[in-house]
Each structure stands twice: as C-alpha cells, then as structure tokens.
FIZALO-887104 format. One record per residue (C-alpha): x, y, z; residue number from 1; chain. Coordinates in nm, 4 decimals. Last residue first. Layout:
<sites>
{east->X	north->Y	up->Z	pos->NUM	unit->A}
...
</sites>
This chain:
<sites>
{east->-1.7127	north->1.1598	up->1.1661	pos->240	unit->A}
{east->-1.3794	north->1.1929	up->1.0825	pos->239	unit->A}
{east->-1.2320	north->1.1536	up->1.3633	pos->238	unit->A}
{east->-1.3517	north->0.8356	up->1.4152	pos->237	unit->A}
{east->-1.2439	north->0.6942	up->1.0541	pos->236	unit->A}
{east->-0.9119	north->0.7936	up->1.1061	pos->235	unit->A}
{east->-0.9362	north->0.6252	up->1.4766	pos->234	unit->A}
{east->-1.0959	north->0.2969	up->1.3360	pos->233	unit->A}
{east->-0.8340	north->0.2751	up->1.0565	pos->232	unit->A}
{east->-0.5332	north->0.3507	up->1.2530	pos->231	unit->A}
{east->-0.6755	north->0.0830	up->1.5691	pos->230	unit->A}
{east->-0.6669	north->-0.1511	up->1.2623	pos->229	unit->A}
{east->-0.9965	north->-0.3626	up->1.1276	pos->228	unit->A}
{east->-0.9743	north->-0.7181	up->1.0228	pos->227	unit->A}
{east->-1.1622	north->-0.8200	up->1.3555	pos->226	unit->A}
{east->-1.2535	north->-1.1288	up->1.5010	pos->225	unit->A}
{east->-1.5468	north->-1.1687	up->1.7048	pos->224	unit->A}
{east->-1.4965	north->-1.2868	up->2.0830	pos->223	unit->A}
{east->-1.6674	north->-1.6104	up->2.2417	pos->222	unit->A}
{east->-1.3418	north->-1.7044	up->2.3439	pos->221	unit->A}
{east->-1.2069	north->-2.0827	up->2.3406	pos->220	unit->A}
{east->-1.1867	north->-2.1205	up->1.9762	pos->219	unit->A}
{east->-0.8719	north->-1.8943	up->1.9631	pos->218	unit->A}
{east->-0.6628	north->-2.1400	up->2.1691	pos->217	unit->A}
{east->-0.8118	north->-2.4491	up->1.9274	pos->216	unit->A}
{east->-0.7666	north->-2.2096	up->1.5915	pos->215	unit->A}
{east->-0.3888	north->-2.1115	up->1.7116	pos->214	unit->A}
{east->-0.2697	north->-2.4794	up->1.7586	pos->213	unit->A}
{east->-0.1059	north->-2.5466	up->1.3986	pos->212	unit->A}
{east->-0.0107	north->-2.1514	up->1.3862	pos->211	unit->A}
{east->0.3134	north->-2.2133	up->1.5712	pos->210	unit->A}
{east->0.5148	north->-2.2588	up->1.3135	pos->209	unit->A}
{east->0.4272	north->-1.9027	up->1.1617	pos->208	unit->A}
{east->0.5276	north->-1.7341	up->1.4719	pos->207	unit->A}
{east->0.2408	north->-1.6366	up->1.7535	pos->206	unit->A}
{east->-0.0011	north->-1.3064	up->1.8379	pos->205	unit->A}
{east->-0.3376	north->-1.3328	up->1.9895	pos->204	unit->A}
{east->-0.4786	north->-0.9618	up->2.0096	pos->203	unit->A}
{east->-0.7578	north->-0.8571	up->2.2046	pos->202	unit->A}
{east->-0.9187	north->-0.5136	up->2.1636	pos->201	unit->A}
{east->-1.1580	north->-0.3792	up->2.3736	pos->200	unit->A}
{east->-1.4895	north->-0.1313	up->2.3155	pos->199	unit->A}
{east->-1.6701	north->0.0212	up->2.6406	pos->198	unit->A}
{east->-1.4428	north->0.3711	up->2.7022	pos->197	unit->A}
{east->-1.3906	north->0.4873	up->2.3536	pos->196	unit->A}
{east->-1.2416	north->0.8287	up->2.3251	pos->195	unit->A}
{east->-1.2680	north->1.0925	up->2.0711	pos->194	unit->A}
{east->-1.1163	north->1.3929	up->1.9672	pos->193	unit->A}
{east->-1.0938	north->1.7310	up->1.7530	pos->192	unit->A}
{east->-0.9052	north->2.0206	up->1.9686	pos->191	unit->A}
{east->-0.5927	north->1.8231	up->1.9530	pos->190	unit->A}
{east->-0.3708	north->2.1457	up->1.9360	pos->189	unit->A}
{east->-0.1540	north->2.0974	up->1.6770	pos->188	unit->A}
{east->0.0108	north->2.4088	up->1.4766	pos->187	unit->A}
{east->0.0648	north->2.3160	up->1.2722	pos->186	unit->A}
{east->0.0488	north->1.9760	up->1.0261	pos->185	unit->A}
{east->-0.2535	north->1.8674	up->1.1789	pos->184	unit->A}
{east->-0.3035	north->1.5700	up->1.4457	pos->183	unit->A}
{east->-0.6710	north->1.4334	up->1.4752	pos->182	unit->A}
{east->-0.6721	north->1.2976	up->1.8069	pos->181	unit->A}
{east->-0.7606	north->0.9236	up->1.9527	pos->180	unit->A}
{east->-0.8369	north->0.7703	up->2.2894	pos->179	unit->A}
{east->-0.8910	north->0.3972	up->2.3784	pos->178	unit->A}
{east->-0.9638	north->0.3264	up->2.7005	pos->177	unit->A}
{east->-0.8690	north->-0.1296	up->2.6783	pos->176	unit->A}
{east->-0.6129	north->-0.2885	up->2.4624	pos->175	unit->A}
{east->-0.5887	north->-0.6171	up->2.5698	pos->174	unit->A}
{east->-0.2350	north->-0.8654	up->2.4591	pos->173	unit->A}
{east->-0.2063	north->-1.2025	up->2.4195	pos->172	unit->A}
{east->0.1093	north->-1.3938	up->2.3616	pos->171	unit->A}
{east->0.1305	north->-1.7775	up->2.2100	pos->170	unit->A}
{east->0.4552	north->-1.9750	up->2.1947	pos->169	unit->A}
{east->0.5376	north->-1.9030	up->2.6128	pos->168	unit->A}
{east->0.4588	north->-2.3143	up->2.6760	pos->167	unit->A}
{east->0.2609	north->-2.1583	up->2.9818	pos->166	unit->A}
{east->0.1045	north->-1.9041	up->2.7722	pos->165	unit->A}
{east->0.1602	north->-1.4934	up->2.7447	pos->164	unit->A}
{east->-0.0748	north->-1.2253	up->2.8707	pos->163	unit->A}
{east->0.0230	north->-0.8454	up->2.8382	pos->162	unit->A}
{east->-0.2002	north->-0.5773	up->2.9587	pos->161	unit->A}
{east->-0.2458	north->-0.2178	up->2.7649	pos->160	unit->A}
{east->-0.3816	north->0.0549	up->2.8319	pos->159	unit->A}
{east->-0.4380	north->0.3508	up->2.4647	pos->158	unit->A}
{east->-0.3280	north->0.6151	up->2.3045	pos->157	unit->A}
{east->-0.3450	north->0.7315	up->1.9510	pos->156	unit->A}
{east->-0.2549	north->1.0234	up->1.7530	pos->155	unit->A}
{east->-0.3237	north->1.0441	up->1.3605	pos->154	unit->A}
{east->-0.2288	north->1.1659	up->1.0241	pos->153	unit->A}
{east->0.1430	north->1.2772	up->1.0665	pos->152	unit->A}
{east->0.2882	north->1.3815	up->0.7579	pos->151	unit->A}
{east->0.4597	north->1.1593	up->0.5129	pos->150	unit->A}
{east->0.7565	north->1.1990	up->0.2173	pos->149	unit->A}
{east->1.0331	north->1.2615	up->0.5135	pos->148	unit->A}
{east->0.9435	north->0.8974	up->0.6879	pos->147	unit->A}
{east->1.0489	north->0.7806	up->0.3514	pos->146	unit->A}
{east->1.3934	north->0.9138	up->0.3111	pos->145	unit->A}
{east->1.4884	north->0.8628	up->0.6702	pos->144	unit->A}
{east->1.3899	north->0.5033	up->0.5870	pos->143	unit->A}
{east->1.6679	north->0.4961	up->0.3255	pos->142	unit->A}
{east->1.8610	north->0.7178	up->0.5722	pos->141	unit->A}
{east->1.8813	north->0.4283	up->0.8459	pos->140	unit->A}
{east->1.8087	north->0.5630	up->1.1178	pos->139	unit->A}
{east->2.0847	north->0.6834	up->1.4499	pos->138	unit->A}
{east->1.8363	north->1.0279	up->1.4778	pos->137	unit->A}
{east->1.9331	north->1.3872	up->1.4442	pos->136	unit->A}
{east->1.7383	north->1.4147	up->1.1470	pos->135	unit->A}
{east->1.4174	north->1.2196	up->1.2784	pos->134	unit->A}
{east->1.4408	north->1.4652	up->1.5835	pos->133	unit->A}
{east->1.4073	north->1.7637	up->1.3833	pos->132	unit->A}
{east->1.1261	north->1.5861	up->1.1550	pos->131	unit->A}
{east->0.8906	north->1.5645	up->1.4537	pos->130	unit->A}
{east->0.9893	north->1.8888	up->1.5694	pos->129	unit->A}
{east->0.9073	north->2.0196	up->1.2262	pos->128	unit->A}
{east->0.5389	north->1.9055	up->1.2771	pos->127	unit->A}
{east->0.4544	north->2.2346	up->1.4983	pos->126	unit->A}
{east->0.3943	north->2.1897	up->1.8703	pos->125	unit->A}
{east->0.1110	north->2.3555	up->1.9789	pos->124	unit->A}
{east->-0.0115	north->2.0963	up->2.2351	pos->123	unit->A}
{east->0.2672	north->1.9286	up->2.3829	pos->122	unit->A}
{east->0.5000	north->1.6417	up->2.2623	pos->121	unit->A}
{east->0.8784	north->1.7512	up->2.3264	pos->120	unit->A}
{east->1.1364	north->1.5093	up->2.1483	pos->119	unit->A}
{east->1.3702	north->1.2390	up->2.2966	pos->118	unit->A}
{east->1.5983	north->1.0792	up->1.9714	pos->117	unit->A}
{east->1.4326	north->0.7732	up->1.8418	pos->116	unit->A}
{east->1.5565	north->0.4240	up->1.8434	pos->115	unit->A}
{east->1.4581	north->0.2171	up->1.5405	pos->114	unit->A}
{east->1.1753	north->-0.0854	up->1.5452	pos->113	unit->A}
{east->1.1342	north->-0.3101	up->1.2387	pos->112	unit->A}
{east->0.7992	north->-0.4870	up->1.2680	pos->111	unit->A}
{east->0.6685	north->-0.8335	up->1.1516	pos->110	unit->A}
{east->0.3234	north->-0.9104	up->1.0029	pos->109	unit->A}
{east->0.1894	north->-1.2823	up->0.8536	pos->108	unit->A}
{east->-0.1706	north->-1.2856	up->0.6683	pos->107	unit->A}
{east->-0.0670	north->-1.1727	up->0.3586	pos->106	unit->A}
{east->0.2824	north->-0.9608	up->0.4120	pos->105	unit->A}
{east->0.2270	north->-0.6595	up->0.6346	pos->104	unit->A}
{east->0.5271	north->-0.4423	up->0.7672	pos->103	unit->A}
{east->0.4428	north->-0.2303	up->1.0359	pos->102	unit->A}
{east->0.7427	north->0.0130	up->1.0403	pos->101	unit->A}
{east->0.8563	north->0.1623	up->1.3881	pos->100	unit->A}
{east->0.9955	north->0.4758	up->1.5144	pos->99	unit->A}
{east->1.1078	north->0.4471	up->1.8756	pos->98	unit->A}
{east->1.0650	north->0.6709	up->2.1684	pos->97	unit->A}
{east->1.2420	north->0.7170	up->2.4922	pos->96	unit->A}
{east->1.2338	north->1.0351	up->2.6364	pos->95	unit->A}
{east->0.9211	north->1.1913	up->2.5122	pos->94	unit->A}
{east->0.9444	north->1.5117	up->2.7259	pos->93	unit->A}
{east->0.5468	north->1.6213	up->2.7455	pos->92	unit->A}
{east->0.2219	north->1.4588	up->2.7193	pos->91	unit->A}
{east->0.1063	north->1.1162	up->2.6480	pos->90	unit->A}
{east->0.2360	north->1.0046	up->2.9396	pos->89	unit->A}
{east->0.4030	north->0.6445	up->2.9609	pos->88	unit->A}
{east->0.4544	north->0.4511	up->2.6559	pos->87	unit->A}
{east->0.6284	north->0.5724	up->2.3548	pos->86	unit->A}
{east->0.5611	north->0.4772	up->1.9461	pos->85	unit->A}
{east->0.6530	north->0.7070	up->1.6380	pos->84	unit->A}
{east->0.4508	north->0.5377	up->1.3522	pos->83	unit->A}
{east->0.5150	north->0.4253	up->0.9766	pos->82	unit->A}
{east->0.2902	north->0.1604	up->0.7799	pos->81	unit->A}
{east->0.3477	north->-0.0852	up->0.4979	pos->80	unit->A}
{east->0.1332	north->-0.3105	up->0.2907	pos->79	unit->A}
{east->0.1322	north->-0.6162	up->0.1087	pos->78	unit->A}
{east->-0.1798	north->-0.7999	up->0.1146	pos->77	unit->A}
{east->-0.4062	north->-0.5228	up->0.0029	pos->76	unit->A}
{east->-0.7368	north->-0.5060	up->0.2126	pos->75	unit->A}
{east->-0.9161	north->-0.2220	up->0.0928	pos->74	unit->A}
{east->-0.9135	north->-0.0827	up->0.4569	pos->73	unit->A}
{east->-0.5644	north->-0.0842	up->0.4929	pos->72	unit->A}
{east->-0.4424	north->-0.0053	up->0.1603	pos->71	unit->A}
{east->-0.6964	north->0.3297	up->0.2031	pos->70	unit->A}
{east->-0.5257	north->0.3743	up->0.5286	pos->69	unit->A}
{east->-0.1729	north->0.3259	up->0.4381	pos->68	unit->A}
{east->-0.2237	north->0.5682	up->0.1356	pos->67	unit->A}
{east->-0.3684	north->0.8698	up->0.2752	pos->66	unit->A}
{east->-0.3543	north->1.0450	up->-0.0369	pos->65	unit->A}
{east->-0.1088	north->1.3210	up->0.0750	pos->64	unit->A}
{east->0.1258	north->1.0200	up->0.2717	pos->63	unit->A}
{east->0.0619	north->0.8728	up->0.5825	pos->62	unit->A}
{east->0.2012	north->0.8945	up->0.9585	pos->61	unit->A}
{east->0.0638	north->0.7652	up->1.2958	pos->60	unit->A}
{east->0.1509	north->0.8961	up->1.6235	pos->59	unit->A}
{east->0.1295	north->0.6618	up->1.9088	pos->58	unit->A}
{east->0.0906	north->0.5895	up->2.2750	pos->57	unit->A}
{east->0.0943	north->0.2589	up->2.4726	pos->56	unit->A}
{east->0.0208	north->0.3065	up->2.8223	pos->55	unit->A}
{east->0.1543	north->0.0314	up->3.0415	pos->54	unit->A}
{east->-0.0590	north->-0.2563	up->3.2659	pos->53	unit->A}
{east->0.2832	north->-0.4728	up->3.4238	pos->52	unit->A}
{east->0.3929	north->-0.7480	up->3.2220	pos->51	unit->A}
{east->0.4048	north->-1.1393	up->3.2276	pos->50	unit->A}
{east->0.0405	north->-1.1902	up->3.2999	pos->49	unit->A}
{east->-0.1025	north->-1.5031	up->3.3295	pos->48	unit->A}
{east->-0.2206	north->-1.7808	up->3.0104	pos->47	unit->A}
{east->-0.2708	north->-2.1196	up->3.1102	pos->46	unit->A}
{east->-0.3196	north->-2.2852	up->2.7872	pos->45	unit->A}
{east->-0.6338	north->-2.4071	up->2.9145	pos->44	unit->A}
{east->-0.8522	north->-2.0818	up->2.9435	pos->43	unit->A}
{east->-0.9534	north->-1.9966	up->3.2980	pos->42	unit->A}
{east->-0.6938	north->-1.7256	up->3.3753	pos->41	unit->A}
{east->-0.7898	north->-1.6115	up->2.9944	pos->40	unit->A}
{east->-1.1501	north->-1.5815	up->3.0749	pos->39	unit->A}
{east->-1.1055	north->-1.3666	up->3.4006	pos->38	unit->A}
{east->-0.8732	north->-1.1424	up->3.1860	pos->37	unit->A}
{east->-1.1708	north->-1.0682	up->2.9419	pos->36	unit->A}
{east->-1.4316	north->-1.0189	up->3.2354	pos->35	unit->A}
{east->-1.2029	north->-0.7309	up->3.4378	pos->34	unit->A}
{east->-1.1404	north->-0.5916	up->3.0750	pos->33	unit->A}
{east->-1.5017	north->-0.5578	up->3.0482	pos->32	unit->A}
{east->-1.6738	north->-0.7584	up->2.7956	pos->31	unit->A}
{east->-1.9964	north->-0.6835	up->2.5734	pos->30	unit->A}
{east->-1.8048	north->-0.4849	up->2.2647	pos->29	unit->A}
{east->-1.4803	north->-0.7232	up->2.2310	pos->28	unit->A}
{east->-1.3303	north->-0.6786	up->1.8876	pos->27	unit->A}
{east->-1.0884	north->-0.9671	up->1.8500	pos->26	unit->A}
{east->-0.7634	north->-0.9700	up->1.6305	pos->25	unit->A}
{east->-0.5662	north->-1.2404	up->1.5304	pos->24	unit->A}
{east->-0.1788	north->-1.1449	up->1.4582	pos->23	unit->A}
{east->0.0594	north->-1.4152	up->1.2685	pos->22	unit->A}
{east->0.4444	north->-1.3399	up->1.2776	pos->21	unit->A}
{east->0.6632	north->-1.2328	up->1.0711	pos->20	unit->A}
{east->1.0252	north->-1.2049	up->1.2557	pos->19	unit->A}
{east->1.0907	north->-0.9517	up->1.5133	pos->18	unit->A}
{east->1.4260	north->-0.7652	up->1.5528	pos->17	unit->A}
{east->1.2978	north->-0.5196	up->1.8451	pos->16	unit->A}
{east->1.5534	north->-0.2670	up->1.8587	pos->15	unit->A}
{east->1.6863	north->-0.2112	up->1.4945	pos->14	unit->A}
{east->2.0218	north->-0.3468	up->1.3366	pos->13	unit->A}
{east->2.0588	north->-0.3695	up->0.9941	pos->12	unit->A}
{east->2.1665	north->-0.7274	up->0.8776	pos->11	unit->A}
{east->1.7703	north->-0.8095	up->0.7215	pos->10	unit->A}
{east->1.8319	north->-0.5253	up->0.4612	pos->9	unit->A}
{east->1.5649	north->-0.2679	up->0.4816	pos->8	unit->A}
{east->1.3651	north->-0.2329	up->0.1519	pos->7	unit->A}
{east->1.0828	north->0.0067	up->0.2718	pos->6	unit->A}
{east->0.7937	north->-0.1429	up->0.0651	pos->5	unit->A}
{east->0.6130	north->0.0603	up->-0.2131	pos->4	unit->A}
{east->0.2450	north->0.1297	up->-0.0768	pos->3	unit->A}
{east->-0.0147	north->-0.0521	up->-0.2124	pos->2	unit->A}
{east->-0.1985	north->0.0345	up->-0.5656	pos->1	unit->A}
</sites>
C-alpha cells in the first residue's frame, strides 16, 4: 500500500515553493557528459547553461519495511519520499542543508524544501545527530513527526550541470560520477560502496502547461527513458 502523504498546507512557507511539475528521465550508458552537452548546444530550443557544475549530495530516509523504495519500484502513483540535501563536500560541517519531501502524484512531482540547522557529516557519526538537528530545526512538527518514524537508508552524491531553454519553460539537468553508501543506524562508517563512473542521468523537467512541446524537445536525443530513481538504483547497488 503507498506511503500516507505528509499533509502540508499549501500557506506554509518552505524554501523552494515548487508546483507539480512533469520530470522525464534518460539513462545515458554510451555518452560522455562532454557528448551529452554537445547535443543540447545543438538542439533547437537553444538550451546553455545557466549554472555553474555543483555537487549534489544526499541522505535518503525510509521506514522498517523500506516503504518508499518498494512504492518506488512497484510503481504506485502516489508516493512520498524524505531526504536531507547539501551541495558542496560530502564530508564535514554541513552548513546549509535542507530537508526535502518528493511528493509524487501520477506522472506530475513537486517538492517542499525546509531549512535545516548545520550538522557534522563524518564517518562515525551516530544517527542521533541527524535527529538532533531535526529538533532544533524551524519544521513544521507534522513533518517533524514523520521524519522521526524513518531511519536513514541511503547516501548519495553526485555532479551536476544545469541547462535551461531560450523561452526558459523547459530545464535540463546531467547527473554525471555517481557515488552511493549504505548508511547504518551507528555507527556509520561507509565501508560498503559503489560508484558509477560511465552511466548519466538526464532529466527534462517543465510545468504541466508546458507539456504540449515536451515530446518534440525530448524526440531530439537518442537517449532511453528511465522510470528508475537514483534511490532505487543505489538501494539496489548496495545490495548486491
């Protein structure tokens, strides 16, 4: 059965703010970044970069059963998924990182984004640090509620680039060295791991009126489309 939604009302403020928005995924096995970018310079929506290349790192959280994955991978419509996200090094002072909620509804996604106080991420560290810094955080308590229920079930890092067209409806983003780490509940040190150094992931990401046009701009590529998450590939990674 999926996940109970988080019900967040629309007035409370987060960082972000997004609406739903459609997300197409491409799994890009026989590209290099280098090749990827070259096709969207060339593509005719006139796409160009409108960010600098940041590392995107994340620690994923599910409950006992490992509910947002098996949702995930089953393919239930409505689904839900929690995550601490911060860019920079993986390791260290965390100074500026948010918790987030990946909502999923059908084919449309939005996510609510809430500011998280600074928290040490080193190996060793024990999951109460994670919940220490939820309690001292500005969060809703109805999501503090939730987060409390989970345990962290994944670490994931990754470089990304940011592309977005001329008319500045449609946004691309390629995820390129990805790394993950099975994360325990203490202490953590990491010591099970895999990276991925040839496999990229493209995402095209647009509002729901903008959809009419998506199938021309996704057309262009001569990339596969994916249904699969970076959390279900990484679970499913470490596990091997």
């Amino acid at each position: 059965m999926a996940q109970n939604m988080v019900k967040v009302p629309d007035n409370t403020p987060d960082v972000d703010n997004a609406v739903y928005r459609f997300e197409r995924k491409f799994f890009v096995s026989h590209l290099s970044s280098y090749e990827i970018e070259s096709l969207l310079k060339l593509h005719p929506a006139f796409f160009s970069e409108i960010y600098h290349k940041r590392s995107v790192n994340n620690i994923y959280f599910d409950n006992c059963t490992m509910q947002s994955f098996t949702d995930n991978v089953r393919g239930v419509k409505d689904r839900l998924k929690f995550r601490i996200r911060w860019y920079g090094n993986l390791w260290g002072l965390v100074a500026k990182p948010t918790l987030e909620l990946k909502i999923k509804k059908g084919l449309c996604g939005r996510k609510r984004s809430f500011s998280f106080i600074p928290f040490m991420f080193e190996k060793g560290c024990p999951v109460d640090e994670f919940k220490t810094a939820l309690k001292n955080s500005q969060i809703p308590e109805i999501i503090k509620s939730e987060f409390n229920a989970l345990q962290p079930s994944l670490v994931n890092r990754y470089h990304r680039k940011y592309y977005q067209s001329l008319d500045g409806h449609y946004r691309i983003t390629i995820d390129s060295g990805m790394e993950y780490y099975s994360i325990k509940r203490s202490p953590n040190y990491f010591l099970q791991s895999t990276k991925d150094s040839v496999n990229t992931i493209v995402e095209l990401k647009y509002n729901q009126d903008k959809d009419g046009m998506a199938e021309r701009i996704s057309n262009f590529f001569p990339f596969r489309m994916t249904k699969s998450s970076k959390y279900v590939t990484g679970i499913e990674s470490i596990a091997l």
